[in-house]
N, C-alpha and C positions, 0 to 999 in steps of 0.2 A: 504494500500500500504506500503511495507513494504521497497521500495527500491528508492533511489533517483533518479531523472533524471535532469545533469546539462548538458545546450546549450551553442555552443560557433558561433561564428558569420565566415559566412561563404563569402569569400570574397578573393580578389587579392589583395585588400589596408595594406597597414603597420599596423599593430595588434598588441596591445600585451594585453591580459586578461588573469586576474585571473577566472579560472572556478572552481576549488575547493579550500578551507582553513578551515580545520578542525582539529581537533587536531593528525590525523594520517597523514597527506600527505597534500602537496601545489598543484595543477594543473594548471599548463598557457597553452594559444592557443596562436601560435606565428604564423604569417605569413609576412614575407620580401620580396619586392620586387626586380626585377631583378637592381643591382648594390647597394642594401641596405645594410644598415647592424644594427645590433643591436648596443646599447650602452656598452661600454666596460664594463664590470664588476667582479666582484669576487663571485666565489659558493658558497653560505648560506648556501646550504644542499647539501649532493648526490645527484646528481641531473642524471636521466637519459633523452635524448634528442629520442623522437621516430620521426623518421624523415614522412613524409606524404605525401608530392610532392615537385619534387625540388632535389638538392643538397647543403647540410649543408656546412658551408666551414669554419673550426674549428680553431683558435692558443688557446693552452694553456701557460702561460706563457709566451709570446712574444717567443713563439716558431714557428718551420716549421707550415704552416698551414695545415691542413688536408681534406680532401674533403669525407664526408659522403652521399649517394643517399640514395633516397628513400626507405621504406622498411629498416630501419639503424636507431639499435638503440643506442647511444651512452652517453656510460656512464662516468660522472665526479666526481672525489675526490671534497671532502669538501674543501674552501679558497683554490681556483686556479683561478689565472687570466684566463678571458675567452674573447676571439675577436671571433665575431660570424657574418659574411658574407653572403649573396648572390650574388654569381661570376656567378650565371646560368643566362638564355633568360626566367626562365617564372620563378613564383613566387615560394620560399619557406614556409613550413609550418609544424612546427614542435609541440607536445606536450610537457611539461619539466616538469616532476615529480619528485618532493622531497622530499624526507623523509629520517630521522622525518620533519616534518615541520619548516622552517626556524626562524619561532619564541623559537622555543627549543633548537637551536646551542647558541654557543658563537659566538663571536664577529669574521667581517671576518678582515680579514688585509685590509690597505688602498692601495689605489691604485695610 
C-alpha cells in the first residue's frame, strides 16, 4: 500500500483534531457548534479553511466579520488574528490546511 488513509471523527460535538503532521502540511477537522466558537488565535501557516457544513463566520484582525457557506474555501495570510464563529442553527465543520507546516514558520505575534 502505497498511500495513506487518515480518519477524522464524525460528529455534531465541539472538535478540534489534528489529522495530518508531516513534514509537508498540518490537517485539522474542526467542527463548532451552533453559537460556538473557536478560540481566538493567530495563523502559524497559510492556512486554507475548506468549509463542509454550516457557515464559517470569519474576523481577521478584529475586523468586519465575514460569513463563508459551505462549499467555501477560505484562504488566510500567515500571523493574522483570527475570531472564528458559529452564528448558524446547525453545526459547522471545516478542514484547515497548512503549509509548510506550522512547525517550519517563525514565530507568530502575540495576541
Amino acid at each position: 500500500m502505497l498511500e495513506n488513509e487518515y480518519r477524522f471523527t464524525e460528529t455534531d460535538a465541539f472538535t478540534m483534531e489534528k489529522i495530518v503532521d508531516d513534514e509537508r502540511v498540518n490537517i485539522n477537522h474542526i467542527v463548532v457548534g451552533p453559537g460556538e466558537a473557536v478560540p481566538v488565535h493567530v495563523s502559524n501557516s497559510y492556512v486554507h479553511q475548506i468549509v463542509t457544513r454550516g457557515t464559517l463566520s470569519l474576523s481577521l484582525e478584529d475586523g468586519p466579520e465575514e460569513s463563508h457557506p459551505a462549499s467555501s474555501i477560505v484562504a488566510v495570510p500567515y500571523n493574522l488574528k483570527m475570531a472564528i464563529r458559529n452564528r448558524g442553527d446547525e453545526p459547522l465543520e471545516f478542514f484547515v490546511v497548512k503549509a509548510p507546516n506550522p512547525r517550519d514558520m517563525p514565530p507568530t505575534k502575540a495576541i
